[in-house]
HTML snippet that shows the backbone in 3Dmol.js (N, CA, C, O; Angstrom):
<script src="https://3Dmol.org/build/3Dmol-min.js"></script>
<div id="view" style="width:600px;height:400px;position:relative"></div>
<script>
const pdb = `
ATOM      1  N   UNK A   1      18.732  36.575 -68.803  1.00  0.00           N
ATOM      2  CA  UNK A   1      19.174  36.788 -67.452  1.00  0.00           C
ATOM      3  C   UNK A   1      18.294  35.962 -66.527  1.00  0.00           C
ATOM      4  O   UNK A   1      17.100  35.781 -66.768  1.00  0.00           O
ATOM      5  N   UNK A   2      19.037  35.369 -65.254  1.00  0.00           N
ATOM      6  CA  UNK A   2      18.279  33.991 -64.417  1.00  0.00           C
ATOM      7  C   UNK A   2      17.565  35.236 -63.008  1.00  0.00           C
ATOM      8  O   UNK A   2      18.228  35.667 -62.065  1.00  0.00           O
ATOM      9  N   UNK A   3      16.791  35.401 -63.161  1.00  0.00           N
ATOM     10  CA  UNK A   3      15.820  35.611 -61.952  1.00  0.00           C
ATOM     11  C   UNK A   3      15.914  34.461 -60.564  1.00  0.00           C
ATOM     12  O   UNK A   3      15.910  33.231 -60.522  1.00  0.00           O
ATOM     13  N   UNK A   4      16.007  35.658 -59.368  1.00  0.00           N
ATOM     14  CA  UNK A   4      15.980  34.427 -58.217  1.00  0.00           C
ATOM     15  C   UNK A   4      14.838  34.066 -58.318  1.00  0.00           C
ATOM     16  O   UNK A   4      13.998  34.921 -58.596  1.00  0.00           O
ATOM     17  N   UNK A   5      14.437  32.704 -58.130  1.00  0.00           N
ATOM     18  CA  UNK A   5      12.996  32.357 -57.571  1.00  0.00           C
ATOM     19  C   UNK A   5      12.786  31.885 -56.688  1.00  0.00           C
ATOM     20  O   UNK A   5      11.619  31.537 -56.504  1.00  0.00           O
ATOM     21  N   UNK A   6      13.512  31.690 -55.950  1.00  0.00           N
ATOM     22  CA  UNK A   6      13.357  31.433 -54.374  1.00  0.00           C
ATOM     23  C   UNK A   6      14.353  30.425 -54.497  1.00  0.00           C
ATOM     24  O   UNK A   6      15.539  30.533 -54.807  1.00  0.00           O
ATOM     25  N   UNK A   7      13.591  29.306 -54.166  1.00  0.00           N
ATOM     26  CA  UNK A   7      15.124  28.027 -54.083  1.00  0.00           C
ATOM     27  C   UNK A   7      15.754  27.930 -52.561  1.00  0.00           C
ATOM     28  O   UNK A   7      16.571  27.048 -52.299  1.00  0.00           O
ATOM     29  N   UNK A   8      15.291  28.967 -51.494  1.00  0.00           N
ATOM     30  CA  UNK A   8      15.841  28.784 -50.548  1.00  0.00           C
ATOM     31  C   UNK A   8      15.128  27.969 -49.331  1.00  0.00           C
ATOM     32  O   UNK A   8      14.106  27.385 -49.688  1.00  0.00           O
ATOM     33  N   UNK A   9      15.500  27.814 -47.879  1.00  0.00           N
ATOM     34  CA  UNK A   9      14.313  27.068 -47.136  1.00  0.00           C
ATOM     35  C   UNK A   9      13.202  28.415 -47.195  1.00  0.00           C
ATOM     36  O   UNK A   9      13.130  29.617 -47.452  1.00  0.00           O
ATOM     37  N   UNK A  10      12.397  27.202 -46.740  1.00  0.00           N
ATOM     38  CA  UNK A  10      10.767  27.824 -46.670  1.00  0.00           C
ATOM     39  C   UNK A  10      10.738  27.871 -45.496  1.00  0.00           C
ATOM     40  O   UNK A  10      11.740  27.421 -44.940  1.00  0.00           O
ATOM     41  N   UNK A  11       9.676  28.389 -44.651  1.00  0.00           N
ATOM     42  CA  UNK A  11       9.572  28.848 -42.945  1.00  0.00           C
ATOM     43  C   UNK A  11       9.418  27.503 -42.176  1.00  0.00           C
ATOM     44  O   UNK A  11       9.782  27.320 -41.014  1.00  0.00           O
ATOM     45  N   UNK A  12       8.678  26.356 -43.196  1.00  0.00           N
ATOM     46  CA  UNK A  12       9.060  25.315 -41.863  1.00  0.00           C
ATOM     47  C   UNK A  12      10.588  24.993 -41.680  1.00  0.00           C
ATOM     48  O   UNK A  12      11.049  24.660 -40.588  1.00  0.00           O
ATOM     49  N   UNK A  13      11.235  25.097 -42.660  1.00  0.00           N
ATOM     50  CA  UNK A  13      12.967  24.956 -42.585  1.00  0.00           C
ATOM     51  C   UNK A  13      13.171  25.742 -41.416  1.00  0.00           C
ATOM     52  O   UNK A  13      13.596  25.325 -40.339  1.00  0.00           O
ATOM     53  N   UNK A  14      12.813  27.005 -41.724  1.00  0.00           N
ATOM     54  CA  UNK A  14      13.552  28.180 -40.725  1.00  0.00           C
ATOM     55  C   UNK A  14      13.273  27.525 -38.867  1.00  0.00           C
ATOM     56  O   UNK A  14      13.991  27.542 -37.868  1.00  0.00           O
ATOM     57  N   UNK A  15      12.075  27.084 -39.104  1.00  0.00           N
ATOM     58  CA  UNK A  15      11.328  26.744 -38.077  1.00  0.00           C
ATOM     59  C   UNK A  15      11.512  25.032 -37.103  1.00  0.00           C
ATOM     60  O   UNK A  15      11.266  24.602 -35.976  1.00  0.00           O
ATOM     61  N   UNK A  16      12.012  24.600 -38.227  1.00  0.00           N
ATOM     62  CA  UNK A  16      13.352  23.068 -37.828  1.00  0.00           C
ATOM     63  C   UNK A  16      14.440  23.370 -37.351  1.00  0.00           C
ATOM     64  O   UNK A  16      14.922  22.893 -36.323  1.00  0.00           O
ATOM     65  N   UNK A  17      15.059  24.419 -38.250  1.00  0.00           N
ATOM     66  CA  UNK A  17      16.350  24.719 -37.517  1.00  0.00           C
ATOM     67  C   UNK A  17      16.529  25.297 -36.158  1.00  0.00           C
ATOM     68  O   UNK A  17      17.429  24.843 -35.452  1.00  0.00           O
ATOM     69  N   UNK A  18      15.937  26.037 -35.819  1.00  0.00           N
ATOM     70  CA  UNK A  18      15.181  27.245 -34.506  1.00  0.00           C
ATOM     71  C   UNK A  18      15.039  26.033 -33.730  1.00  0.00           C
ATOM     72  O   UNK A  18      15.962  25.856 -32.935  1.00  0.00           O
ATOM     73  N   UNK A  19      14.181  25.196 -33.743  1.00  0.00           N
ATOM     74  CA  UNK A  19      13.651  23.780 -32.953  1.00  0.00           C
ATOM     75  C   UNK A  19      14.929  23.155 -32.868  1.00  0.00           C
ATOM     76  O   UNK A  19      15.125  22.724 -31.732  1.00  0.00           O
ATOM     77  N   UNK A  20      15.856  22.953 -33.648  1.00  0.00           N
ATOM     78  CA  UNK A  20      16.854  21.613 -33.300  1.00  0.00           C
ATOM     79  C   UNK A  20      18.222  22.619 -32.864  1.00  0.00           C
ATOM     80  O   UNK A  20      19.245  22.027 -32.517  1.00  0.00           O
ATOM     81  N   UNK A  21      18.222  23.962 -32.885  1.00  0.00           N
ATOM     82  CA  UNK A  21      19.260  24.481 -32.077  1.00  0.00           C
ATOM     83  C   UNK A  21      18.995  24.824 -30.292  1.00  0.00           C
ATOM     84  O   UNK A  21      19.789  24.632 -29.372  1.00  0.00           O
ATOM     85  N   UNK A  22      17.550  25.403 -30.237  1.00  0.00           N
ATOM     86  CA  UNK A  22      17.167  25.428 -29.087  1.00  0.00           C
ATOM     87  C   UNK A  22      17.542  23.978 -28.355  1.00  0.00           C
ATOM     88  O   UNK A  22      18.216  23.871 -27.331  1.00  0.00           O
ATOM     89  N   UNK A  23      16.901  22.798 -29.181  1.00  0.00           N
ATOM     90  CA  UNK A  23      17.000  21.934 -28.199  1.00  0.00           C
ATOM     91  C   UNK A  23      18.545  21.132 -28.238  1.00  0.00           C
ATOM     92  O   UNK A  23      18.760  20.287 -27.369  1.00  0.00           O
ATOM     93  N   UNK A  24      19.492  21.396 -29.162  1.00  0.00           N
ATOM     94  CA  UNK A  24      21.002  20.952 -29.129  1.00  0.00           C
ATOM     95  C   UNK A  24      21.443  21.776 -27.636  1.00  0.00           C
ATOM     96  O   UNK A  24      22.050  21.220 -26.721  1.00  0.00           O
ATOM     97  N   UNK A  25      21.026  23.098 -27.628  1.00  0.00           N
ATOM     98  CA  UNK A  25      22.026  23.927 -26.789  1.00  0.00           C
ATOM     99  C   UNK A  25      21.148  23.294 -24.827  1.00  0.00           C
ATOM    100  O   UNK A  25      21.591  23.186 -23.684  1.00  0.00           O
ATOM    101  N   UNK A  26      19.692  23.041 -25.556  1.00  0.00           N
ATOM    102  CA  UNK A  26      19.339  22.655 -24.203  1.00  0.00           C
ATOM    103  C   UNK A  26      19.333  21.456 -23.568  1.00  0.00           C
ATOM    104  O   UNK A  26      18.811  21.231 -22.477  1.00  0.00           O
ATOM    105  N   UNK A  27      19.972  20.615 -24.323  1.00  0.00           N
ATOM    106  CA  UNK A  27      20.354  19.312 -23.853  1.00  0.00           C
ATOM    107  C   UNK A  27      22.299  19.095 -23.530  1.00  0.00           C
ATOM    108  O   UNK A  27      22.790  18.291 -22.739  1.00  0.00           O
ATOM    109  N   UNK A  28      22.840  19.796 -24.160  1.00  0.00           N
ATOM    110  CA  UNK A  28      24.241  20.810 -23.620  1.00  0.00           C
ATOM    111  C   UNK A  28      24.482  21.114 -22.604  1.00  0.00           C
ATOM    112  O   UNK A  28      25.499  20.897 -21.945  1.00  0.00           O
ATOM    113  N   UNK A  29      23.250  21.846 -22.268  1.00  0.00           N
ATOM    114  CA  UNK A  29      23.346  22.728 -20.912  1.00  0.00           C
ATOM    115  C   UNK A  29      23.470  21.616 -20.385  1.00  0.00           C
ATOM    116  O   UNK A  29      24.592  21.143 -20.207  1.00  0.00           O
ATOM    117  N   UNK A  30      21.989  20.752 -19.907  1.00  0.00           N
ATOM    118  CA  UNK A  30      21.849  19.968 -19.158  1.00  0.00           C
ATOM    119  C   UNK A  30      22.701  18.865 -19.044  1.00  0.00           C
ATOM    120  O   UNK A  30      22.834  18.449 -17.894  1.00  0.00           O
ATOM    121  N   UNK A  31      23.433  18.166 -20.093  1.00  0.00           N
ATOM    122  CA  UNK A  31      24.834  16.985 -19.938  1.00  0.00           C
ATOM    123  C   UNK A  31      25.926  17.916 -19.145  1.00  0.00           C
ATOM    124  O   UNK A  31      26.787  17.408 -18.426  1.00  0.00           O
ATOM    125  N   UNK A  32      25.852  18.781 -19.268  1.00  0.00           N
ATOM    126  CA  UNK A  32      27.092  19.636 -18.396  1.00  0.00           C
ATOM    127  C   UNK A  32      26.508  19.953 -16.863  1.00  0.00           C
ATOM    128  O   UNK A  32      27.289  20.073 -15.919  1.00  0.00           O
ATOM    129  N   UNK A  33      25.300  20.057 -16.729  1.00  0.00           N
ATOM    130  CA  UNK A  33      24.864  20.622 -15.370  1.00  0.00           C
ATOM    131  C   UNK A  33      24.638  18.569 -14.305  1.00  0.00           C
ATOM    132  O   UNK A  33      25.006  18.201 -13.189  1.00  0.00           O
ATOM    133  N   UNK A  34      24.183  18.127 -14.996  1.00  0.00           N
ATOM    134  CA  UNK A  34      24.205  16.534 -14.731  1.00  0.00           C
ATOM    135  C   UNK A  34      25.794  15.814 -14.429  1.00  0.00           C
ATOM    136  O   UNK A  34      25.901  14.993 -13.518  1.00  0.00           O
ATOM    137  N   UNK A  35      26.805  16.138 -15.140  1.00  0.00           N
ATOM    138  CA  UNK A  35      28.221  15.693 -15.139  1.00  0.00           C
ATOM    139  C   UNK A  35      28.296  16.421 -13.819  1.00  0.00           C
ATOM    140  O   UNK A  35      28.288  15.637 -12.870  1.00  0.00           O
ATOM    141  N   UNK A  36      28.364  17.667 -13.494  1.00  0.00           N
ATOM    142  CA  UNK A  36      28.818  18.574 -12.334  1.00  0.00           C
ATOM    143  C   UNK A  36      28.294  18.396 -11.479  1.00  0.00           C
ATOM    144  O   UNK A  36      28.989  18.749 -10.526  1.00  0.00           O
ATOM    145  N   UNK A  37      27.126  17.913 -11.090  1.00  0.00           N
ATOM    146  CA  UNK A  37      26.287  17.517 -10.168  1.00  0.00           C
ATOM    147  C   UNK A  37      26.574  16.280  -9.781  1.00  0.00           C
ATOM    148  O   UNK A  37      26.499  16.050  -8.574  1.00  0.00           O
ATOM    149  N   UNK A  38      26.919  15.327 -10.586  1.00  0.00           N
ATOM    150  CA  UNK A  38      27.324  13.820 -10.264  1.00  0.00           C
ATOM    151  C   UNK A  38      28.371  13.702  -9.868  1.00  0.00           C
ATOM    152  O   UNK A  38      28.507  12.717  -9.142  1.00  0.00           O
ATOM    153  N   UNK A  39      29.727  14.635 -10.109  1.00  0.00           N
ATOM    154  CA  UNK A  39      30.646  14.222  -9.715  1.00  0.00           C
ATOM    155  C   UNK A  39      31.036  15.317  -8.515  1.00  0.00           C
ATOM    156  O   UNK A  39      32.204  15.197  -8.143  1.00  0.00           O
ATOM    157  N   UNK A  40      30.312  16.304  -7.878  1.00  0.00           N
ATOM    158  CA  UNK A  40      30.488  17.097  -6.576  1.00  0.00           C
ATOM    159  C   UNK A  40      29.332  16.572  -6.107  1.00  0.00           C
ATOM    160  O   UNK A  40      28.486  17.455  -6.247  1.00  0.00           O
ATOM    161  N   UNK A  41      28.911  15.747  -5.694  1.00  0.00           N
ATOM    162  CA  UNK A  41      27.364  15.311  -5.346  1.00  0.00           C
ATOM    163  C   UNK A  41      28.287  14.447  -3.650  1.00  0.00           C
ATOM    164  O   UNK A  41      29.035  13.513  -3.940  1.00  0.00           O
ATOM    165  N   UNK A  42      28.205  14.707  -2.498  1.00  0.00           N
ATOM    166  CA  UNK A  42      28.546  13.622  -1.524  1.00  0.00           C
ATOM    167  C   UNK A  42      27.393  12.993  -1.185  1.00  0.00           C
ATOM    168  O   UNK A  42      26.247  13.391  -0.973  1.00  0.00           O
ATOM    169  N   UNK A  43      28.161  11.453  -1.171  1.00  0.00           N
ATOM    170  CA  UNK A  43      27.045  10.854  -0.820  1.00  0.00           C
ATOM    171  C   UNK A  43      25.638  10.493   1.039  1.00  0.00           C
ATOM    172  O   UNK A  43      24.697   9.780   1.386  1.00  0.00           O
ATOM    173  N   UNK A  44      26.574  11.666   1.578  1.00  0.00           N
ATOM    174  CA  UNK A  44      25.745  11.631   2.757  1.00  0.00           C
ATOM    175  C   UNK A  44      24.549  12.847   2.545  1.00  0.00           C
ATOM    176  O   UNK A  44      23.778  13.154   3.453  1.00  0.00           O
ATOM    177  N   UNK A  45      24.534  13.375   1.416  1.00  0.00           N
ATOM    178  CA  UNK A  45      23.753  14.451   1.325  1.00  0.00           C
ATOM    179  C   UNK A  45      22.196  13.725   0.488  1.00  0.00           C
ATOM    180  O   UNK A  45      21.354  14.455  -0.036  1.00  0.00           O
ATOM    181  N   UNK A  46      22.066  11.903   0.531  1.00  0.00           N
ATOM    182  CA  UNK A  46      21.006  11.875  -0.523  1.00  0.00           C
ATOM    183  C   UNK A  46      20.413  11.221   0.891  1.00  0.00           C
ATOM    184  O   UNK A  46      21.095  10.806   1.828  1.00  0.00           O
ATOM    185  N   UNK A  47      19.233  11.238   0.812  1.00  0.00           N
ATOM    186  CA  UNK A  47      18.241  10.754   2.039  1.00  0.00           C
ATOM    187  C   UNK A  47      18.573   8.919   2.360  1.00  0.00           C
ATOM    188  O   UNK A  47      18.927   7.995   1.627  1.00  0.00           O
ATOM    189  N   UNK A  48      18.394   8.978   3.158  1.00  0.00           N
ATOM    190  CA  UNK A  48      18.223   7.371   3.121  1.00  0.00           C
ATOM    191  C   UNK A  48      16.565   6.866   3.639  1.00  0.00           C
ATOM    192  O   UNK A  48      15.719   7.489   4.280  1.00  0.00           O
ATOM    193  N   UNK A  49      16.551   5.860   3.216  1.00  0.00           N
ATOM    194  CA  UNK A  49      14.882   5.334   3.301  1.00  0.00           C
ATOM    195  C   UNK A  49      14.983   4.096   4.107  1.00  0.00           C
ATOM    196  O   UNK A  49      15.588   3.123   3.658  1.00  0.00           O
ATOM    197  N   UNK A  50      14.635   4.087   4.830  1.00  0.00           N
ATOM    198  CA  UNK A  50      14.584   2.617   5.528  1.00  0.00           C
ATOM    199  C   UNK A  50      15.930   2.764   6.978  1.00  0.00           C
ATOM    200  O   UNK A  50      16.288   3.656   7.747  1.00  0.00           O
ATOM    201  N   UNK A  51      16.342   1.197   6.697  1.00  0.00           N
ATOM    202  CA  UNK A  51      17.502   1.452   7.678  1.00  0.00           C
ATOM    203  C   UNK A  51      17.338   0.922   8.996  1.00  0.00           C
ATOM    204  O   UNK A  51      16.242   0.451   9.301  1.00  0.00           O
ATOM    205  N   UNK A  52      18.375   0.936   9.900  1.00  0.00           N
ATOM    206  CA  UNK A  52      17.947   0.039  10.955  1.00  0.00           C
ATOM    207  C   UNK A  52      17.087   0.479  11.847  1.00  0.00           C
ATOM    208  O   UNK A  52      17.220   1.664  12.155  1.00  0.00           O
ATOM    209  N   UNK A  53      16.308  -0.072  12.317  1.00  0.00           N
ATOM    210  CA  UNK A  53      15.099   0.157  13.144  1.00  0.00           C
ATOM    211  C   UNK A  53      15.734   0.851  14.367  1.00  0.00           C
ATOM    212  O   UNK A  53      15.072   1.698  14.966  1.00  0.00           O
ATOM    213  N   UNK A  54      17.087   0.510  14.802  1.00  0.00           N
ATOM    214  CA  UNK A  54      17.344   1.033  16.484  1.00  0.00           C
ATOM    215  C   UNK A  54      17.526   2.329  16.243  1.00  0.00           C
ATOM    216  O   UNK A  54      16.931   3.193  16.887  1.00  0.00           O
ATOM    217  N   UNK A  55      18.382   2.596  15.276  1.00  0.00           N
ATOM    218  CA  UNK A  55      18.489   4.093  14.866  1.00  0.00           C
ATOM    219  C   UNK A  55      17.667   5.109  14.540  1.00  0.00           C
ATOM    220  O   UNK A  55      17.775   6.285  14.889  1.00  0.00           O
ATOM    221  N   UNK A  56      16.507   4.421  13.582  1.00  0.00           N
ATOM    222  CA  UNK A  56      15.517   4.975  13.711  1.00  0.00           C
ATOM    223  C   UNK A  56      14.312   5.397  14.894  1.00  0.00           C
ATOM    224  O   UNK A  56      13.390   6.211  14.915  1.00  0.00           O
ATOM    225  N   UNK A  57      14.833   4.417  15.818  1.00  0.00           N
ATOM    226  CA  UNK A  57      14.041   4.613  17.599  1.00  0.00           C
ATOM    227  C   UNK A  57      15.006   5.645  17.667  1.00  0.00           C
ATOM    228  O   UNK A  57      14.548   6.786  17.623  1.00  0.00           O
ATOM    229  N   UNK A  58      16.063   5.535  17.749  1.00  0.00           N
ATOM    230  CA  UNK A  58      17.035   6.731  18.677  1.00  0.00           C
ATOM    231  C   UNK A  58      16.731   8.178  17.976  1.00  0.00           C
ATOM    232  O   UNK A  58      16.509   9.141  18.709  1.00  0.00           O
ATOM    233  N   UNK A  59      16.722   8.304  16.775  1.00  0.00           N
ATOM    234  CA  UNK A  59      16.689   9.398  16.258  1.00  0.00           C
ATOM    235  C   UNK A  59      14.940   9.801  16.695  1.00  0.00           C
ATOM    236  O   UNK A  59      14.745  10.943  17.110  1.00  0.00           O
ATOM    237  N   UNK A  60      13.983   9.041  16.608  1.00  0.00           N
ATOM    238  CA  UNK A  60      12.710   9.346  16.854  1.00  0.00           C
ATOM    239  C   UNK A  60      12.532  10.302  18.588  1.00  0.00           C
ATOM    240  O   UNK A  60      12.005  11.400  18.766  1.00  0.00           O
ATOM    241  N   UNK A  61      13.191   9.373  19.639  1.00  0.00           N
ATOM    242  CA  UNK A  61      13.440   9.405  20.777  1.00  0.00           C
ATOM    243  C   UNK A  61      14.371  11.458  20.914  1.00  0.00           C
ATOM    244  O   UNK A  61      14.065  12.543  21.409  1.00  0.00           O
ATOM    245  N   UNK A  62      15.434  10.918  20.185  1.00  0.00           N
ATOM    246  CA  UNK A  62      15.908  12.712  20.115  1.00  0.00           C
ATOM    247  C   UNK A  62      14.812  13.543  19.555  1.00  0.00           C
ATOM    248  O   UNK A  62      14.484  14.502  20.253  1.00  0.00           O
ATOM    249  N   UNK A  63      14.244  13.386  18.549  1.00  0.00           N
ATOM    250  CA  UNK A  63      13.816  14.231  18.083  1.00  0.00           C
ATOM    251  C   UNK A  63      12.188  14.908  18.950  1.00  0.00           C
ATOM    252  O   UNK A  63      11.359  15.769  18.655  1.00  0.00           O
ATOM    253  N   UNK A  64      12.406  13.814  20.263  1.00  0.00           N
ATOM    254  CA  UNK A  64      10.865  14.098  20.977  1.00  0.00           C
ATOM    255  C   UNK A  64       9.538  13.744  20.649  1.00  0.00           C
ATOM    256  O   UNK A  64       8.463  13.985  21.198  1.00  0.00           O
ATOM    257  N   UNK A  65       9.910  12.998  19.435  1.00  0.00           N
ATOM    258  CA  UNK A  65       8.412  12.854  18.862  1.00  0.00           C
ATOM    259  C   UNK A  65       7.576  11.399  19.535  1.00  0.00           C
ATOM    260  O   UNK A  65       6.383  11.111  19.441  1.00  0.00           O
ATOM    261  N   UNK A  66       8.796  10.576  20.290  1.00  0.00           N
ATOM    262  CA  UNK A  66       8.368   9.434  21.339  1.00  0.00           C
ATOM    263  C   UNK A  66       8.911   9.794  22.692  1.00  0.00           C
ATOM    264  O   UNK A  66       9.996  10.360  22.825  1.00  0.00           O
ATOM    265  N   UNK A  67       8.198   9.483  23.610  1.00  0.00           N
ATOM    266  CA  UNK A  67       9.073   9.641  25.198  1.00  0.00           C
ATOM    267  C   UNK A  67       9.983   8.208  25.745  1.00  0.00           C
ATOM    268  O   UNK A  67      10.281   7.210  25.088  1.00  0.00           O
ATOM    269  N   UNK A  68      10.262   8.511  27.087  1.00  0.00           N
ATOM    270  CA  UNK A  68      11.036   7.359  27.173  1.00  0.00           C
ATOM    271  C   UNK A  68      10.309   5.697  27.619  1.00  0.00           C
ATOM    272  O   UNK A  68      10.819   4.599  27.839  1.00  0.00           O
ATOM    273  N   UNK A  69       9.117   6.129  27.610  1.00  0.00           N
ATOM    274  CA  UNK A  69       8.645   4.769  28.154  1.00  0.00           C
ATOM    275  C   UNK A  69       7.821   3.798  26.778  1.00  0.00           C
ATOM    276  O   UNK A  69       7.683   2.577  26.707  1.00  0.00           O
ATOM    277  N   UNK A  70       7.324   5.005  25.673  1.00  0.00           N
ATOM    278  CA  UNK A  70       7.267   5.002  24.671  1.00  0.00           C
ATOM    279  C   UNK A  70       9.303   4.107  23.974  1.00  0.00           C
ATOM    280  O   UNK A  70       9.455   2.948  23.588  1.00  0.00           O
ATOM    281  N   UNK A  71      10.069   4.863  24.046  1.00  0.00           N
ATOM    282  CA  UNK A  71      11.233   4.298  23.416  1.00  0.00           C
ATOM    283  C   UNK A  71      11.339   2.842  24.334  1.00  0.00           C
ATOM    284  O   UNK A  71      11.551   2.039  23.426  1.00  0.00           O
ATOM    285  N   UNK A  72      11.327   2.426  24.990  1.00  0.00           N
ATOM    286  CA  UNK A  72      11.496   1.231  26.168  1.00  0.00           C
ATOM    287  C   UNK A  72      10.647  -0.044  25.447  1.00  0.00           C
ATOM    288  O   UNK A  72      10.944  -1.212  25.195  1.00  0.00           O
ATOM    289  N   UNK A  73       9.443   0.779  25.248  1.00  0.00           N
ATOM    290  CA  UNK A  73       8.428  -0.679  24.688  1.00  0.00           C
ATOM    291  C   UNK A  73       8.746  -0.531  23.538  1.00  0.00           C
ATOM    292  O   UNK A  73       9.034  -1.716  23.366  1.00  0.00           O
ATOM    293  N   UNK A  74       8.996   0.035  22.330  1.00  0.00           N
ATOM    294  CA  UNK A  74       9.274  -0.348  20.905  1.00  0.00           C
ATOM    295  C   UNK A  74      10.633  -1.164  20.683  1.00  0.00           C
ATOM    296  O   UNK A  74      10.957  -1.996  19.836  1.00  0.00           O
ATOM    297  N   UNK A  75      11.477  -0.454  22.065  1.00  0.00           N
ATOM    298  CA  UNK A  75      12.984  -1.129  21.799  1.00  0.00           C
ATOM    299  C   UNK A  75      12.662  -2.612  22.114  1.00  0.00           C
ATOM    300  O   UNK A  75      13.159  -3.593  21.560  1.00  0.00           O
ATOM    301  N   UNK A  76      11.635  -2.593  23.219  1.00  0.00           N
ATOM    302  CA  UNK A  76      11.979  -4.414  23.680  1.00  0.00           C
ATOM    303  C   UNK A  76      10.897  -5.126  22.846  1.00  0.00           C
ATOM    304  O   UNK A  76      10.880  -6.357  22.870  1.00  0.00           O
ATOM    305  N   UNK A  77      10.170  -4.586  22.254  1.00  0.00           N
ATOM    306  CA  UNK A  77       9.380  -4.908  20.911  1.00  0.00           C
ATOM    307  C   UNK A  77      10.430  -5.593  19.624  1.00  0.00           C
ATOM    308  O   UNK A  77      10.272  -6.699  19.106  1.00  0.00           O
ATOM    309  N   UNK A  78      11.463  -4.640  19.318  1.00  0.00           N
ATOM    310  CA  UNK A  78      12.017  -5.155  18.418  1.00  0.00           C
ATOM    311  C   UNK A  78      12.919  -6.076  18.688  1.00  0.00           C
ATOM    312  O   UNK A  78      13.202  -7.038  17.974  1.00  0.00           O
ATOM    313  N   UNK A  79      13.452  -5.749  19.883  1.00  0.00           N
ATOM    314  CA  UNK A  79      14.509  -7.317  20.293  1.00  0.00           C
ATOM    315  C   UNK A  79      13.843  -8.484  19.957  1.00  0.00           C
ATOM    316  O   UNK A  79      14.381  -9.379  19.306  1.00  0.00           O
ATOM    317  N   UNK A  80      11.932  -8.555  20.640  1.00  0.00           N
ATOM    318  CA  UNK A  80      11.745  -9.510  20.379  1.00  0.00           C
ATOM    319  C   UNK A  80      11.387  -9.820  19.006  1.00  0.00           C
ATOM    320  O   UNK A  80      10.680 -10.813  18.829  1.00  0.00           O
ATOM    321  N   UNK A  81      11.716  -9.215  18.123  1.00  0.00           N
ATOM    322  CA  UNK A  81      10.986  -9.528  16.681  1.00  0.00           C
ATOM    323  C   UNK A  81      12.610 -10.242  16.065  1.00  0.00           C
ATOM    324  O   UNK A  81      12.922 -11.172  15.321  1.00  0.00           O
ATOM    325  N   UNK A  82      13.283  -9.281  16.803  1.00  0.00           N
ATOM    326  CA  UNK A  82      15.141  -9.733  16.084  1.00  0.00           C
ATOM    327  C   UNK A  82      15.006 -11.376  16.769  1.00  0.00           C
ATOM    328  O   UNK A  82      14.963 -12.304  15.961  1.00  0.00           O
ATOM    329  N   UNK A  83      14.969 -11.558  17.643  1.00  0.00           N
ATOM    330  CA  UNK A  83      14.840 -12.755  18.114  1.00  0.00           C
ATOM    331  C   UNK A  83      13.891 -13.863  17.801  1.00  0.00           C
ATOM    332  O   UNK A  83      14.223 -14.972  18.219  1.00  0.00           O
ATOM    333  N   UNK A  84      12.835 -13.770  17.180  1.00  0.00           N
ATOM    334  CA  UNK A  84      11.589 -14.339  16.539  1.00  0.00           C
ATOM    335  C   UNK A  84      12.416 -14.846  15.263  1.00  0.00           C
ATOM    336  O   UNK A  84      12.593 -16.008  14.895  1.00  0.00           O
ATOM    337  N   UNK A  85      12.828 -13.772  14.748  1.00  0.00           N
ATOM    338  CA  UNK A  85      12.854 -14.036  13.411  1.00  0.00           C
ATOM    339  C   UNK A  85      14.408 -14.638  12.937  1.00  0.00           C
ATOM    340  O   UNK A  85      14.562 -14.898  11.743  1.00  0.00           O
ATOM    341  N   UNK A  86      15.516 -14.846  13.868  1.00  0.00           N
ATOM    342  CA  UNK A  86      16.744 -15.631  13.907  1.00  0.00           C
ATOM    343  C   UNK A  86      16.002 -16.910  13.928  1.00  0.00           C
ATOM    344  O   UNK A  86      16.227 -17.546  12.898  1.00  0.00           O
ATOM    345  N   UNK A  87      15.320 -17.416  14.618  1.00  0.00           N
ATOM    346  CA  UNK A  87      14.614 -18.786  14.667  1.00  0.00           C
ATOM    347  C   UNK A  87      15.064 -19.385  15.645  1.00  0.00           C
ATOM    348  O   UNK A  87      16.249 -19.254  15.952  1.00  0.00           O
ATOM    349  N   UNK A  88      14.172 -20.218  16.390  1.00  0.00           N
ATOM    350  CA  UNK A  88      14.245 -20.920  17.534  1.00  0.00           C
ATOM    351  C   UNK A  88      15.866 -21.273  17.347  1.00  0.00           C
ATOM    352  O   UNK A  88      16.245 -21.329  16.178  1.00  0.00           O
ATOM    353  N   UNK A  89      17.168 -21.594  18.716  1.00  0.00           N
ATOM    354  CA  UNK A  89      18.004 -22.193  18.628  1.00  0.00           C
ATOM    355  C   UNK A  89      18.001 -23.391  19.203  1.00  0.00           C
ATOM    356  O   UNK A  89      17.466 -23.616  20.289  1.00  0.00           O
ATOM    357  N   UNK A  90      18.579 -24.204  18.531  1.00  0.00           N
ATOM    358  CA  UNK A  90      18.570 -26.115  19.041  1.00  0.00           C
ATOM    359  C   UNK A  90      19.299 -26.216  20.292  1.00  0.00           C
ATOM    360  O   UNK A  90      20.463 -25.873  20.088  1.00  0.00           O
ATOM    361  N   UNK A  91      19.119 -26.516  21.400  1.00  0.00           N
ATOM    362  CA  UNK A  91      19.895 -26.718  22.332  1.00  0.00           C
ATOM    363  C   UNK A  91      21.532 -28.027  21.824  1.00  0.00           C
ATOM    364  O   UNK A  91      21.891 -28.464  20.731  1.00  0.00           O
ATOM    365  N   UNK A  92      21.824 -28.134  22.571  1.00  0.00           N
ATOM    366  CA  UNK A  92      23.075 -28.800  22.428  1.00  0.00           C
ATOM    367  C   UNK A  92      22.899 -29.960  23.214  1.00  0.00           C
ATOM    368  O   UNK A  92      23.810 -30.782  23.316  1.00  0.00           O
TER     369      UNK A  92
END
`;
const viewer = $3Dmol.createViewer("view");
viewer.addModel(pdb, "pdb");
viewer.setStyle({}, {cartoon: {color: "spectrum"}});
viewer.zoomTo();
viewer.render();
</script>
């Protein structure tokens, strides 16, 4: 008569499988939470960085954090930089 003798996994088995289901179901989750997020995501809701300088005076100016004589000299500051940097024009 055949006696079991084991033959089955051993605890690091048990302990691979445990490891590669946790992380199947947790990379699952996350391709499903990433898909749903990307495709209800609008795009006025992601920050913007930079951007045009006047807007950024105007919004500074609302927000009080410059006054108006403060907004006056940065605005005619940047005209002259917009104008600097088009480059001299050739007369005709």
């Amino acid at each position: 008569m055949m006696w079991y003798w084991g033959g089955g996994v051993h605890w690091w088995g048990w302990l691979l499988g445990t490891l590669a289901m946790v992380a199947f179901w947790g990379v699952a989750i996350w391709a499903v939470w990433y898909f749903v997020t990307a495709v209800t995501h609008r795009p006025e809701d992601r920050p913007t960085h930079g951007g045009d300088p006047n807007r950024i005076l105007d919004e500074r100016l609302a927000r009080g954090e410059i006054d108006a004589e403060e907004y006056r000299r940065l605005r005619d500051l940047l005209g002259e930089r917009e104008s600097t940097r088009a480059g001299p024009r050739s007369p005709r």
